[in-house]
Structure formats: C-alpha cells, structure tokens
N, C-alpha and C positions, 0 to 999 in steps of 0.2 A: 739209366740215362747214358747215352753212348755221346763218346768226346764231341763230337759236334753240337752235339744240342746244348752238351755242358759249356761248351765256349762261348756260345750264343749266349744261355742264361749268363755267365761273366760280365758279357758284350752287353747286354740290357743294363745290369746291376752298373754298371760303372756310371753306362750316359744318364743313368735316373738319378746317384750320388753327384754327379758334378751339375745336372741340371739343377739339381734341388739346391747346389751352393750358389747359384750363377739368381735361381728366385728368391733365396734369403738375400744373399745382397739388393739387389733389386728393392726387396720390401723392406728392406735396412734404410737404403736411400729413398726410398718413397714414405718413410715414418707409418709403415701398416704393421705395429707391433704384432697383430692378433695373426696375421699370412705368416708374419716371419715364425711365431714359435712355432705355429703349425707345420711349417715346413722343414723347419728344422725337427720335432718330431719326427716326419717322417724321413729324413735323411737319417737318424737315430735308428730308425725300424731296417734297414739295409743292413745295419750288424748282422740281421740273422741268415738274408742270402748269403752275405759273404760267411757267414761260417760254415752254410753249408758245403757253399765252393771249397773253403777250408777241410772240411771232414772228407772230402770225397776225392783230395789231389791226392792221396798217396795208392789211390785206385788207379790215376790217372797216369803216375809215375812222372808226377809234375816237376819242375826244375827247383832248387831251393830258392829262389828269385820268387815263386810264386809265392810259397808262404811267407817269403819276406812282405812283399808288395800289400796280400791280402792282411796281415797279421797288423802291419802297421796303420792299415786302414781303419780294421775294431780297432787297434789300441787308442788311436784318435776319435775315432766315434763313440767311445766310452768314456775318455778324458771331457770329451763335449758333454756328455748324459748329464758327467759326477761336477765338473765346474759348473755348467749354464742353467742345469737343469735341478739338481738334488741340490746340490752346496751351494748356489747361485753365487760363487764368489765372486769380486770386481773386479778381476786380475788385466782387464787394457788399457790402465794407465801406469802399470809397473812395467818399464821396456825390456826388461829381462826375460821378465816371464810374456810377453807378445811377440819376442823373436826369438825363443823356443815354441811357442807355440802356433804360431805361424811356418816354421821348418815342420814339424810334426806335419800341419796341414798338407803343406805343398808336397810333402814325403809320399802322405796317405793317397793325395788326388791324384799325385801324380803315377804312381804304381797302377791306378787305375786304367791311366793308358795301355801297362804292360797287357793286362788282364784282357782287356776288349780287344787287344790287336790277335789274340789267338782264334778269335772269330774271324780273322781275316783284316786286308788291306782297307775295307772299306769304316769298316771300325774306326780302324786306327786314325782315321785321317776326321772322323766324329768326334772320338773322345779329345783330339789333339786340337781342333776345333774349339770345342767346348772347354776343354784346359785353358787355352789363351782366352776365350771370352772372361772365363771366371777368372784370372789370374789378374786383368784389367778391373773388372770389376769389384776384386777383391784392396785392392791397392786404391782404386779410386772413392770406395766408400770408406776404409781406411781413412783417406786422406779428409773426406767429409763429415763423417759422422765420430770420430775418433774413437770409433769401436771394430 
C-alpha cells in the first residue's frame, strides 16, 4: 500500500472511531442499551485497523507522535474491552477513576485528529468536526445519565 492510501485508510479509521463514540452517546441518551453495546463493539473492532496502521509506520518512517497518537488509542480501546466488556466493572461513580479515564479517552480521540489530517486538510477539519460534536456530547450525557 503506498503512503497515500495508507493515510486515507487512517483518515477513514479515525472518522469511523469518533463516529461510533458520538452514536454510543447518542444511544446512551436515548436509553437504546442493545445500539449502544453494539456499537461500542464495533468501536472495539478498530483496535485491529489501527494496529495495522501501527505495524506498517515504521515502513513509512512515521514520526514517533504517530505511534504515540495510535498506541494510545488500543491502549484505551482495550482498557474499554477489559472494564465494560470482560470485567464489566462499575468504575463511573469513583471520580478518580472517571477523570483518568476520561483523560485516556480524550488523549486516544483526540490523537485521532493527528492520524486523519495526514490524508490532508480536508480530513482535518472532519475529524476536528466530529471531536467537538463528540466532546459535547460526551459531557452532556455525562451530565445526564451519570455514566
């Protein structure tokens, strides 16, 4: 795959992770249990684009900002697997652990902006888009549903 296409596939993987937090919210405040796990499943299933983005930057002679950006992304999207998913633990009423884990979040999504803007300016201005919806919507269900 030659670097453009590879920056495209980035460019996709990012708008489809930040889409897919912006619809779990959404089905978070609409009380559709069965959309949200599902979608959150498939935000889960993005671990594997991005590693492959992962395995094939050092072909690319990618910046270390990249595997920062991407790295921190699985490590949150497998922190999500092992609390929500395997361990179902209850941890959003301990505020400790909701304002590291919310930093994790915003760390992961937000690296996603880096990732799509190397497809270019049109990207950028998608994913940064789609950051601020989800970052409102993130805070306002937050505020509603106290999860």
């Amino acid at each position: 795959m030659d670097v453009g296409k590879l920056n495209l596939f980035g460019a996709v993987i990012s708008i489809v992770i930040l889409l897919s937090c912006i619809l779990i919210f959404v089905f978070r405040l609409s009380n559709m249990k069965t959309l949200e796990y599902w979608t959150g499943i498939a935000f889960i299933i993005t671990a594997i684009p991005l590693s492959y983005l992962l395995l094939n930057a050092k072909q690319y002679d990618r910046p270390s900002i990249y595997y920062i950006q991407i790295g921190i992304m699985i490590a949150f999207i497998l922190t999500e697997l092992l609390l929500d998913y395997i361990l179902n633990v209850h941890f959003r009423n301990t505020r400790w652990m909701v304002i590291t884990y919310v930093m994790f979040f915003f760390a992961g999504t937000g690296g996603m902006i880096g990732i799509a803007s190397l497809a270019g300016r049109v990207y950028s201005v998608i994913t940064i888009s789609l950051f601020l919806v989800m970052a409102i919507l993130a805070f306002y269900q937050r505020a509603k549903t106290g999860m």
